[in-house]
Backbone as JSON Lines, residues from 0, in Angstrom:
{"i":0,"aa":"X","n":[0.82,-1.18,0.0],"ca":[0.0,0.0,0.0],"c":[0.87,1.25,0.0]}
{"i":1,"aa":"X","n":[2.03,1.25,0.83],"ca":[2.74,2.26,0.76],"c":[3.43,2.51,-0.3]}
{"i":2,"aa":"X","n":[3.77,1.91,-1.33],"ca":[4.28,1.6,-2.5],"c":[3.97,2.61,-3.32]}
{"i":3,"aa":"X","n":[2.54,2.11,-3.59],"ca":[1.47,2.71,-4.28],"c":[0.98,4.41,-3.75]}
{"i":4,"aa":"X","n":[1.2,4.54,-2.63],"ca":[1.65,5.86,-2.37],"c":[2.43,6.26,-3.01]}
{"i":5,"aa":"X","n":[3.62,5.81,-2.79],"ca":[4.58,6.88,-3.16],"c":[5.01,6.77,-4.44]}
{"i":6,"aa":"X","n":[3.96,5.63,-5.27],"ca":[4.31,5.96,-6.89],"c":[3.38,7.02,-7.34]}
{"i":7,"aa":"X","n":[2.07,6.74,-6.61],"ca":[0.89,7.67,-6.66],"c":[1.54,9.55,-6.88]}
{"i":8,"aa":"X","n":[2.39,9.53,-5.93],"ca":[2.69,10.89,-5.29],"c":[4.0,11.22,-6.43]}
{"i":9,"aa":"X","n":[4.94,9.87,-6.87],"ca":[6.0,10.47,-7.95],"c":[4.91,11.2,-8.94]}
{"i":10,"aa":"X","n":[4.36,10.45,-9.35],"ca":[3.3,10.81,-10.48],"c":[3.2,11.6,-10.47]}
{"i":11,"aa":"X","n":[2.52,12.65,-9.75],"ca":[1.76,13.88,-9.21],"c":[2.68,14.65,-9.32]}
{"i":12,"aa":"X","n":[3.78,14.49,-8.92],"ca":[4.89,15.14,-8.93],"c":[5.06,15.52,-10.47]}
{"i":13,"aa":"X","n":[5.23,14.95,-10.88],"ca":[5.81,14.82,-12.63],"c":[4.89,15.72,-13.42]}
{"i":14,"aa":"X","n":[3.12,15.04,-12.85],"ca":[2.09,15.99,-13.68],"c":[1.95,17.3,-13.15]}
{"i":15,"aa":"X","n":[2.4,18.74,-13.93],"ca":[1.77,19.8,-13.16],"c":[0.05,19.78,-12.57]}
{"i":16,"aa":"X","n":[-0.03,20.27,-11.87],"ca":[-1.36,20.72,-11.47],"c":[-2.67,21.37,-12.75]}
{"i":17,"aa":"X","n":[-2.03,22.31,-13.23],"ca":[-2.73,22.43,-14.44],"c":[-3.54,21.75,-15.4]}
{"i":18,"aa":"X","n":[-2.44,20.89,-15.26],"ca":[-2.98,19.07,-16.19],"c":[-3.85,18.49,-16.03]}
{"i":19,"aa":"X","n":[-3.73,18.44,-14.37],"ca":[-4.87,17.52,-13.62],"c":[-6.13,18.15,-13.53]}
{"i":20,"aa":"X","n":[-6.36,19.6,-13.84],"ca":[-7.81,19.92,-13.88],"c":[-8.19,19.76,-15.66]}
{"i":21,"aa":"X","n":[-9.62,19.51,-15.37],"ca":[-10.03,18.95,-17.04],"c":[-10.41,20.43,-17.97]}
{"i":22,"aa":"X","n":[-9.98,20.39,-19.26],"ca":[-10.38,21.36,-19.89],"c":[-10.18,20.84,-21.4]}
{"i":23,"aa":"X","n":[-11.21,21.09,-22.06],"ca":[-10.85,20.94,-23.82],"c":[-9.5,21.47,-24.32]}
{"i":24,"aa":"X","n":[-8.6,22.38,-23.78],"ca":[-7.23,22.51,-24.64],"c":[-6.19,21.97,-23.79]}
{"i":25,"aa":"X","n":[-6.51,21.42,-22.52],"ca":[-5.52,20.71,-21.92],"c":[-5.83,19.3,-22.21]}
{"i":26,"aa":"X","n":[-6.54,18.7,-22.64],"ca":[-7.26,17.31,-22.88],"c":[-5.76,16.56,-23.64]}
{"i":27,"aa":"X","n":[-5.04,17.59,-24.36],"ca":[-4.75,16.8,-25.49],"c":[-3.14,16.28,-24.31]}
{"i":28,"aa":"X","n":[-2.95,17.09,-24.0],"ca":[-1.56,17.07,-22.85],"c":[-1.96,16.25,-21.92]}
{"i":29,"aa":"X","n":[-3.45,16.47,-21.58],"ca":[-3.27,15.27,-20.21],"c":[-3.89,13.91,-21.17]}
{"i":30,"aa":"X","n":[-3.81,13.84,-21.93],"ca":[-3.92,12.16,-22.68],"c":[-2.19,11.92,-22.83]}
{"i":31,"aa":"X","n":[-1.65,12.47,-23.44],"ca":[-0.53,12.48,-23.85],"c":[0.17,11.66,-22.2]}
{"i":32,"aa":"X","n":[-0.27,12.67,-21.28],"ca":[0.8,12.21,-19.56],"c":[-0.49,11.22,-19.05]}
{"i":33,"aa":"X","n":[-1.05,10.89,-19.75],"ca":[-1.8,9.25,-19.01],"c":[-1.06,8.24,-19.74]}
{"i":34,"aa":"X","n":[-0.81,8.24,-21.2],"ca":[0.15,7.43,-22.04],"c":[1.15,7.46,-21.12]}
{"i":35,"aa":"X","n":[2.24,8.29,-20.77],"ca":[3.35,8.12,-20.13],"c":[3.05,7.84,-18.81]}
{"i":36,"aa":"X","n":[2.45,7.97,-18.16],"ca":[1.97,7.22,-17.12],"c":[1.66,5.33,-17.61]}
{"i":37,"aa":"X","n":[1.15,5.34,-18.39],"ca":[0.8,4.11,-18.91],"c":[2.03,2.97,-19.07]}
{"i":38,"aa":"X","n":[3.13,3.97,-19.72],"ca":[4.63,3.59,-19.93],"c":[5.46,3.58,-19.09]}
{"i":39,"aa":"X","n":[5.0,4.55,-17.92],"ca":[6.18,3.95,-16.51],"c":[5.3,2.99,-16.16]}
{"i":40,"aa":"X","n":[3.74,2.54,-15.91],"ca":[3.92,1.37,-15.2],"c":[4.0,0.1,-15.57]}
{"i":41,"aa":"X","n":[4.07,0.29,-17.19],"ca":[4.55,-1.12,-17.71],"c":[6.4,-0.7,-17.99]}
{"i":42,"aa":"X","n":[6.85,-0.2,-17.58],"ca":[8.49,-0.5,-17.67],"c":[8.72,-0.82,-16.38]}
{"i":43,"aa":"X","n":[7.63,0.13,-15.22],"ca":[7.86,-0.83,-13.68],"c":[7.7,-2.11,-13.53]}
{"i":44,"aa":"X","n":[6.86,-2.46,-14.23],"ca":[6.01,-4.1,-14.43],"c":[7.14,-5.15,-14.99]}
{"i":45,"aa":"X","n":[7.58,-4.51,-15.96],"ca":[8.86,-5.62,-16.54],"c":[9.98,-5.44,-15.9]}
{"i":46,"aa":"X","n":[10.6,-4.15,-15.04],"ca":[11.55,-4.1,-14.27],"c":[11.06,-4.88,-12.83]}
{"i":47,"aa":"X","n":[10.48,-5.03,-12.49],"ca":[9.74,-6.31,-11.75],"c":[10.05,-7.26,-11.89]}
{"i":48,"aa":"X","n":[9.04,-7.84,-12.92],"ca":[9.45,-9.03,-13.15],"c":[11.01,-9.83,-13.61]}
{"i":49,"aa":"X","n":[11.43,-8.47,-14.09],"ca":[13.12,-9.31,-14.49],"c":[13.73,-9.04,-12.89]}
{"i":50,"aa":"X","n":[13.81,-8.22,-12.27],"ca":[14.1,-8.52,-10.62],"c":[14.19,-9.53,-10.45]}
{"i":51,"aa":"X","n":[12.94,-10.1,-10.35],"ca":[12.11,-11.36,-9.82],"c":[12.41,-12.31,-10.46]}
{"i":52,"aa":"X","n":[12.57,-12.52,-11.82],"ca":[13.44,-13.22,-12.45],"c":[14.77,-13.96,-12.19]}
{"i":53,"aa":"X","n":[15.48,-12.87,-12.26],"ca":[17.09,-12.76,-11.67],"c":[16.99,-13.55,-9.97]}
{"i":54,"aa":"X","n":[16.17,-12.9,-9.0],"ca":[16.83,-13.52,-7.83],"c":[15.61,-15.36,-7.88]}
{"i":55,"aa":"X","n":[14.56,-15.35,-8.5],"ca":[14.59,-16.79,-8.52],"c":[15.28,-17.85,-9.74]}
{"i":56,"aa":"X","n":[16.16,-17.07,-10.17],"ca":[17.13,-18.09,-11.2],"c":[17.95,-18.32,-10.27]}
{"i":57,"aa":"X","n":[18.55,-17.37,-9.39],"ca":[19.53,-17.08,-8.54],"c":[19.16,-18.19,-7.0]}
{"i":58,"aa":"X","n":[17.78,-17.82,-6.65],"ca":[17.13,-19.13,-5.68],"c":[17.44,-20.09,-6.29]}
{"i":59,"aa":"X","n":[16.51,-20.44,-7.47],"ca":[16.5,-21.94,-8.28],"c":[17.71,-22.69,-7.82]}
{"i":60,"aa":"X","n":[18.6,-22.13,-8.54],"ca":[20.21,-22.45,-8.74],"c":[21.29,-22.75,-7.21]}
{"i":61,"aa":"X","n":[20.98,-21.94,-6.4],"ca":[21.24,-22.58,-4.75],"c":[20.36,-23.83,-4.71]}
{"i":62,"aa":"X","n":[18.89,-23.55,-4.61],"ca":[18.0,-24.87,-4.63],"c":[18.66,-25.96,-5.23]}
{"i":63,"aa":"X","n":[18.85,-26.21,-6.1],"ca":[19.53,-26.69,-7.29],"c":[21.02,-27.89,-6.36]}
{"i":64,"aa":"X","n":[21.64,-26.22,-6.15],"ca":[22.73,-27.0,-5.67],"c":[22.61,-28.12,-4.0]}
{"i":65,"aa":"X","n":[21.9,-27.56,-3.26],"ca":[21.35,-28.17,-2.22],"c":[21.03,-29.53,-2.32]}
{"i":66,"aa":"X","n":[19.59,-29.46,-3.33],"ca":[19.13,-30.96,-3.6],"c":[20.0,-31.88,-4.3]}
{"i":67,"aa":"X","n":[21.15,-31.3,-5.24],"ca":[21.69,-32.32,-5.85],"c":[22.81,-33.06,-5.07]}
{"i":68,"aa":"X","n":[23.21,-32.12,-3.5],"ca":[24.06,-32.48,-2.48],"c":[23.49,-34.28,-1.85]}
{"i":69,"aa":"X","n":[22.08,-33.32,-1.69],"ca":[21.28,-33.99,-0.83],"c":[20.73,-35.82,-1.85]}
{"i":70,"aa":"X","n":[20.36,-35.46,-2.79],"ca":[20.41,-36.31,-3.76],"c":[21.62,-37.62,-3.89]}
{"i":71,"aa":"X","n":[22.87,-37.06,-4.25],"ca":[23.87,-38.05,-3.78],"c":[23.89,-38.79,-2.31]}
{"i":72,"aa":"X","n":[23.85,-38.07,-1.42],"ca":[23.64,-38.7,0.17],"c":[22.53,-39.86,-0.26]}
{"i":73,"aa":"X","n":[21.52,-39.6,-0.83],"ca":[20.21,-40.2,-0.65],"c":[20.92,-41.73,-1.16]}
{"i":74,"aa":"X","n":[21.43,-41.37,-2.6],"ca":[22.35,-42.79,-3.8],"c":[23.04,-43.38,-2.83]}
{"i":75,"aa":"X","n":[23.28,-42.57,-2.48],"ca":[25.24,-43.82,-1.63],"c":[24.8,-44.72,-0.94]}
{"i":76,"aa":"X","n":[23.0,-44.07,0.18],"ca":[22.55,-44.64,1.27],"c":[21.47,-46.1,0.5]}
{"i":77,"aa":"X","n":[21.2,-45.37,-0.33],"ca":[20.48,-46.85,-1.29],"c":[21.56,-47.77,-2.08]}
{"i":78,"aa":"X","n":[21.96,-47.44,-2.45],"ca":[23.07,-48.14,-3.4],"c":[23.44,-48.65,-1.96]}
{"i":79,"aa":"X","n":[24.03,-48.32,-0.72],"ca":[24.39,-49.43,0.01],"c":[23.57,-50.71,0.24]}
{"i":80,"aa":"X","n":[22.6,-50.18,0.38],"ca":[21.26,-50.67,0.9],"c":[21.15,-51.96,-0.27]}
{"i":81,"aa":"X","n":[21.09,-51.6,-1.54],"ca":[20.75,-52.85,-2.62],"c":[22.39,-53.3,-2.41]}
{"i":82,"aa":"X","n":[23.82,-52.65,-2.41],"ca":[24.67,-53.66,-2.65],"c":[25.0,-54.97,-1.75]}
{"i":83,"aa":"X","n":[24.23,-54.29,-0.61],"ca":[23.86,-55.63,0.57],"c":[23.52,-56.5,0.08]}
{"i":84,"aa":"X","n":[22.07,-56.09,-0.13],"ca":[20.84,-57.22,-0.73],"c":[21.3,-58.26,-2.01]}
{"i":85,"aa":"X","n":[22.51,-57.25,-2.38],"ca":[22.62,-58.41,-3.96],"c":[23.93,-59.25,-3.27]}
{"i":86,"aa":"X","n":[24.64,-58.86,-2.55],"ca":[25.43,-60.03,-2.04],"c":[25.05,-60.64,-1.59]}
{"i":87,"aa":"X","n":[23.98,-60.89,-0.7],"ca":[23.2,-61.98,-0.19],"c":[22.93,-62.45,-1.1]}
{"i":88,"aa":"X","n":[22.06,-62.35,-2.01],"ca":[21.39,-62.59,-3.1],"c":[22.67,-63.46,-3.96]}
{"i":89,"aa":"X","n":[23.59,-62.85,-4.23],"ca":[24.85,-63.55,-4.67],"c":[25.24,-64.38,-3.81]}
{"i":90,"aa":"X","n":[25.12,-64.77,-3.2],"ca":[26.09,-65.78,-2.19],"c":[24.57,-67.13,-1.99]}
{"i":91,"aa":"X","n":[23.61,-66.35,-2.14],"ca":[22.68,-67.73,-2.02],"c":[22.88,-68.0,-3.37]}
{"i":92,"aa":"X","n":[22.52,-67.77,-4.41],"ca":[22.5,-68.2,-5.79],"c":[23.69,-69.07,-5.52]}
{"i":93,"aa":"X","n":[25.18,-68.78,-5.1],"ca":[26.34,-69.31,-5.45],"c":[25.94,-71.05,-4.66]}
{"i":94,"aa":"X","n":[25.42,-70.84,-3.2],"ca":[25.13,-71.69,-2.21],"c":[24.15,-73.2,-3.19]}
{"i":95,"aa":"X","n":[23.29,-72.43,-3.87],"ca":[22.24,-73.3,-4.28],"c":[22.94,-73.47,-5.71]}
{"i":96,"aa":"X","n":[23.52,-72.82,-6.25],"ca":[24.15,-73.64,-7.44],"c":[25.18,-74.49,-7.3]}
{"i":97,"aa":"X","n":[26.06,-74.75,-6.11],"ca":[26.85,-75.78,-5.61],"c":[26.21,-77.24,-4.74]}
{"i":98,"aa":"X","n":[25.06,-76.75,-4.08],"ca":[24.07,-77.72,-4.18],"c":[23.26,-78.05,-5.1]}
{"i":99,"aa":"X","n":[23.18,-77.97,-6.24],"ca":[22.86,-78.26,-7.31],"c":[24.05,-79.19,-8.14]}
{"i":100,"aa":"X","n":[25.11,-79.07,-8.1],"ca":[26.0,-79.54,-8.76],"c":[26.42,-81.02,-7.5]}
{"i":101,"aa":"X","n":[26.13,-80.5,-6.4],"ca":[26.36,-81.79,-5.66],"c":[25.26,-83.04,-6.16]}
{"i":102,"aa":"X","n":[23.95,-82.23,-5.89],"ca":[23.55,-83.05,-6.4],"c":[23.23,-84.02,-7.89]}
{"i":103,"aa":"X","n":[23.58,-82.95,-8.79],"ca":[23.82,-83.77,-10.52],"c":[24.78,-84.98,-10.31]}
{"i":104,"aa":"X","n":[25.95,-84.6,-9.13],"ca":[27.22,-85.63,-9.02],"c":[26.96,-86.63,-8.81]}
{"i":105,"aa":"X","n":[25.25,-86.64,-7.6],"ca":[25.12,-87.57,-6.8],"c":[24.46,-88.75,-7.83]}
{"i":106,"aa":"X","n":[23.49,-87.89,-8.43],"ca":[22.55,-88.47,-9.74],"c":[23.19,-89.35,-10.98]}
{"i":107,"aa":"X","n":[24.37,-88.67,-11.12],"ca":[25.5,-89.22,-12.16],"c":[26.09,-90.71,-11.82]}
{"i":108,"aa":"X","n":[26.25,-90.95,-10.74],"ca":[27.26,-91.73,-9.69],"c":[25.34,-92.7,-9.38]}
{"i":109,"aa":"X","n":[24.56,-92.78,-8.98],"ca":[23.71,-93.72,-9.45],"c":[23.72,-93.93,-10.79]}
{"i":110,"aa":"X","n":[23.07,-93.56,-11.67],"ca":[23.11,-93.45,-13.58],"c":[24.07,-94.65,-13.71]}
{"i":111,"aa":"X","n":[25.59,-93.97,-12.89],"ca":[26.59,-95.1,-13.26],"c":[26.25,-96.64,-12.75]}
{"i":112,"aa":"X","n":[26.11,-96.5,-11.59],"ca":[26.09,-97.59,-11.02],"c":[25.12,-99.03,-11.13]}
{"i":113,"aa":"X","n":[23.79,-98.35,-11.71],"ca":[22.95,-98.69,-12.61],"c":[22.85,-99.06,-13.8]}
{"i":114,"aa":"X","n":[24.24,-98.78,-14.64],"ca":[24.07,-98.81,-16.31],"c":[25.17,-100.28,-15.78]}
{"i":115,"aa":"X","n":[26.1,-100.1,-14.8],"ca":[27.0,-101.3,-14.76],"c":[26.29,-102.43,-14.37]}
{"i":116,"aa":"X","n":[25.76,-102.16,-13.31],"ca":[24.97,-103.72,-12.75],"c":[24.17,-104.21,-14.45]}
{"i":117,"aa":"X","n":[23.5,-103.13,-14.51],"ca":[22.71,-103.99,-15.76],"c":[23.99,-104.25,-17.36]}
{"i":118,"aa":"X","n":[24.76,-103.83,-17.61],"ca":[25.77,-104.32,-18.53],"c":[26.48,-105.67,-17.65]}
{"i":119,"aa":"X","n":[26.79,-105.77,-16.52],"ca":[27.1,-106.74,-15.78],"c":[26.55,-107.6,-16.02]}
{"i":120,"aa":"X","n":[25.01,-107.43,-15.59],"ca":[24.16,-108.41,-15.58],"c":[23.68,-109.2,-17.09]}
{"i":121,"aa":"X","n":[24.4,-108.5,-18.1],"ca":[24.09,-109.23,-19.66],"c":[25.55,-109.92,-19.47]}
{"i":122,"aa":"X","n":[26.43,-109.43,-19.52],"ca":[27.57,-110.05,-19.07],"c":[28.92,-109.18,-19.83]}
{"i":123,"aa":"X","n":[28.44,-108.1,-19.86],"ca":[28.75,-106.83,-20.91],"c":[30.31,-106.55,-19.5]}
{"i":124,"aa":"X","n":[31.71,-106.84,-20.03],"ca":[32.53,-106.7,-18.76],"c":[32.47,-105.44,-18.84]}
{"i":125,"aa":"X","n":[32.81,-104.77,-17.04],"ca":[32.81,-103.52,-16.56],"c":[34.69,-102.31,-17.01]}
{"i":126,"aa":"X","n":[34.89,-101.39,-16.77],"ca":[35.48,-100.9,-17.47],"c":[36.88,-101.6,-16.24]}
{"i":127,"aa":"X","n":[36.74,-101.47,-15.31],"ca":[37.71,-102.05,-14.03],"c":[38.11,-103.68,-14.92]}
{"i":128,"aa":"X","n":[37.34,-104.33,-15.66],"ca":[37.7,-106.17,-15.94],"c":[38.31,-105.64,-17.24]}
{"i":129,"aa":"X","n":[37.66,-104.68,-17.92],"ca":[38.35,-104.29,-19.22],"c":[39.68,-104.16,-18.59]}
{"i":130,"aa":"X","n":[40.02,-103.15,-18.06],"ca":[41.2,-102.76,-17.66],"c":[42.41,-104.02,-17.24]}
{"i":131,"aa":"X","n":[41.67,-104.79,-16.49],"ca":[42.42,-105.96,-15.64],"c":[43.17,-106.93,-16.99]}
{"i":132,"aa":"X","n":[41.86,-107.09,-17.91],"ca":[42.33,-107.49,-19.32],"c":[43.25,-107.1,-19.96]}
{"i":133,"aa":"X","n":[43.03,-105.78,-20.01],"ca":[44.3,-105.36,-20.64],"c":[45.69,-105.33,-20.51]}
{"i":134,"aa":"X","n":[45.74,-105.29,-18.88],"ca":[47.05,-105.33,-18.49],"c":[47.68,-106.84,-18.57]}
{"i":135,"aa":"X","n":[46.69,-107.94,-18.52],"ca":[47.04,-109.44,-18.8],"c":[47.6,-109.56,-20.24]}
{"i":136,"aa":"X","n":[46.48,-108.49,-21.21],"ca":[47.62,-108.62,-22.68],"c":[48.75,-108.54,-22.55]}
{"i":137,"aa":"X","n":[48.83,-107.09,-22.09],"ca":[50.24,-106.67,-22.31],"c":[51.58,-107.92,-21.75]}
{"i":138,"aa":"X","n":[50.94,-108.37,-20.4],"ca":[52.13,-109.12,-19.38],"c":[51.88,-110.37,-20.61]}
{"i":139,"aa":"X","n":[51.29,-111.17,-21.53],"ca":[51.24,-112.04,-22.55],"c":[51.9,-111.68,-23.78]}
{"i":140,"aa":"X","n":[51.91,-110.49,-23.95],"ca":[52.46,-109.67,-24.7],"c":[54.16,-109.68,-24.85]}
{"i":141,"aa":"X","n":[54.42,-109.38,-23.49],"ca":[55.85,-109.03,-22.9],"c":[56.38,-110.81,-22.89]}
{"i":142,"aa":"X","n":[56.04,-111.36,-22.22],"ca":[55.92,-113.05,-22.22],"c":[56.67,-113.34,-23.42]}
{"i":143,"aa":"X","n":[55.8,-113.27,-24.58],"ca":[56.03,-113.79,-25.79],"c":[57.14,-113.1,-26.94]}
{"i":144,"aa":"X","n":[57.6,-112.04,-26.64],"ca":[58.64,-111.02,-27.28],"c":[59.62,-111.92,-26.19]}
{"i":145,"aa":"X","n":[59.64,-111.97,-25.2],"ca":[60.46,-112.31,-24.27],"c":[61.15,-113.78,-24.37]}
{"i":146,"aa":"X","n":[60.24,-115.0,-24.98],"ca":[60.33,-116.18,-25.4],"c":[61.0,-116.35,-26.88]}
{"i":147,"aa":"X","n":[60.02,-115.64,-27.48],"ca":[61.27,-115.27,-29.11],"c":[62.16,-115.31,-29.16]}
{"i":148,"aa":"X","n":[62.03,-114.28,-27.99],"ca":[63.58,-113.49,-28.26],"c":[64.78,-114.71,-27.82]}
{"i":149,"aa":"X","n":[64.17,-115.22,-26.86],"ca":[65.1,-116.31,-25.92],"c":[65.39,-117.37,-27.04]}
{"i":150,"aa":"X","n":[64.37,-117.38,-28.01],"ca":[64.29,-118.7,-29.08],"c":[65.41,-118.34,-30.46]}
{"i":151,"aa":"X","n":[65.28,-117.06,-30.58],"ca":[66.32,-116.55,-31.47],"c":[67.53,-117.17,-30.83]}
{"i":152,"aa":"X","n":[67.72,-116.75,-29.58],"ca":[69.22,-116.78,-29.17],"c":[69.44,-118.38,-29.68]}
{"i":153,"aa":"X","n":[68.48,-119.06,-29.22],"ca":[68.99,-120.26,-28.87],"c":[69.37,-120.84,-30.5]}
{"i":154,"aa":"X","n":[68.27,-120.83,-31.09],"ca":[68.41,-121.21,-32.84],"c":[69.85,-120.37,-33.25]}
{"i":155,"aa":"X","n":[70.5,-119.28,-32.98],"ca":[71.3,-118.65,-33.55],"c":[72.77,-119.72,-32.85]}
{"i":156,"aa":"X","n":[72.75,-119.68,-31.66],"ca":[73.81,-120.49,-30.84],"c":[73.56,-121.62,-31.02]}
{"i":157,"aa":"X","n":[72.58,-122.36,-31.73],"ca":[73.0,-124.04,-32.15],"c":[73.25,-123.99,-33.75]}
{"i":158,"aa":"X","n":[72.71,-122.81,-34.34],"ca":[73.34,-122.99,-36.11],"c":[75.06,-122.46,-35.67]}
{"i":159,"aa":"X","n":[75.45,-121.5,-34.69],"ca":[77.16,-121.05,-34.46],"c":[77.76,-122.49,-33.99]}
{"i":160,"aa":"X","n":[76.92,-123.74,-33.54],"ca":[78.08,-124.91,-32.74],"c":[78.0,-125.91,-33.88]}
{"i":161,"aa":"X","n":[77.09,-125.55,-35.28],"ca":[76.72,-126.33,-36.35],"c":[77.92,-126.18,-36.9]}
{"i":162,"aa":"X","n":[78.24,-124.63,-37.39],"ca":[78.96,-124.12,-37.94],"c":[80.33,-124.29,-37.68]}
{"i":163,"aa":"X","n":[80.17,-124.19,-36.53],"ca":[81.86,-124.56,-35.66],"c":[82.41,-126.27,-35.92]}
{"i":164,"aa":"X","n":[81.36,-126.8,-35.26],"ca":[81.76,-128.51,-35.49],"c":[81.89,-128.78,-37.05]}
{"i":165,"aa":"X","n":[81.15,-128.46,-38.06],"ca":[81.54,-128.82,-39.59],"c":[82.77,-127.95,-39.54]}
{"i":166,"aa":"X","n":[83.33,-127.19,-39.48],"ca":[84.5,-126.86,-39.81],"c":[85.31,-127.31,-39.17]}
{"i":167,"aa":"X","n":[85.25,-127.74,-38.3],"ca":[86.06,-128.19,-37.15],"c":[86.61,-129.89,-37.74]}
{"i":168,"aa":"X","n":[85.68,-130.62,-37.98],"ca":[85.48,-131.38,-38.6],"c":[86.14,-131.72,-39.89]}
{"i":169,"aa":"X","n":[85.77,-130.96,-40.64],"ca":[86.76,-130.37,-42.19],"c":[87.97,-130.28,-41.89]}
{"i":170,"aa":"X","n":[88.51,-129.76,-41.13],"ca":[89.91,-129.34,-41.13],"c":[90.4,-130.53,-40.39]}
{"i":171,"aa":"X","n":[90.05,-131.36,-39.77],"ca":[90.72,-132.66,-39.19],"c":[90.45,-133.43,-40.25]}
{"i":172,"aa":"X","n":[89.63,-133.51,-41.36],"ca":[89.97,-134.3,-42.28],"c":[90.87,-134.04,-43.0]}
{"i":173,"aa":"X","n":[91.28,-132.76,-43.06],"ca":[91.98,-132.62,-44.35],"c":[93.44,-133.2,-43.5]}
């Protein structure tokens, strides 16, 4: 209200007195200073509002900076909050996928034990008799390189006492 006083009263100031009483040859002067009246209070109006402008860009922008302080605090305190939850979350998954694998092992290890009895039971030998077999080749194997070989010697050392006695022989005849 006081405002408006004392724009009231600049005004007044500005308009002579003359002005302000009405008359057909002053009409044209006091239209003229209602226009300029008209024009200070719309240049007050926009010098206003850009004021007002300026200090709430100027608020905004503190605001601004505040909440985005406050904003991070808020992240760190959630982001702790879920990186909890997912390590749990990670560590059971890990828990139940190793009990899971125990148990495929366990499942596997019947499967086996089951496919043998019944190959057993046709008479299909197990991979343990395979094995036992095999190593009997080999020691039959070794055996018989081993006997050869002994048989070479021997055939070679009775054709050398063949060889020896006919010459031996020969030369006492001659």
């Amino acid at each position: 209200m006081t405002a408006q006083k004392n724009m009231d009263s600049e005004l007044t100031e500005k308009i002579p007195m003359g002005l302000l009483t009405t008359g057909k040859a002053n009409a044209g002067k006091v239209i003229s200073r209602v226009g300029n009246f008209y024009k200070y209070a719309w240049y007050t109006a926009l010098g206003s509002a850009l004021t007002l402008e300026e200090n709430v860009s100027e608020f905004g922008k503190k605001m601004a900076a505040k909440g985005e302080k406050v904003e991070l605090k808020a992240k760190t305190k959630i982001t702790k909050k879920f990186d909890v939850r997912k390590t749990k979350i990670t560590s059971a998954g890990e828990d139940i996928k190793s009990k899971a694998q125990e148990k495929i092992e366990d499942v596997e290890q019947i499967i086996d034990k089951g496919v043998n009895k019944s190959l057993h039971f046709i008479g299909v030998p197990s991979r343990k008799d395979m094995d036992q077999m095999t190593m009997l080749m080999k020691d039959m194997a070794d055996s018989i390189t081993e006997l050869s070989s002994q048989l070479q010697e021997k055939k070679t050392t009775t054709r050398a006492k063949k060889t020896t006695t006919k010459s031996d022989s020969q030369t006492s005849a001659a």
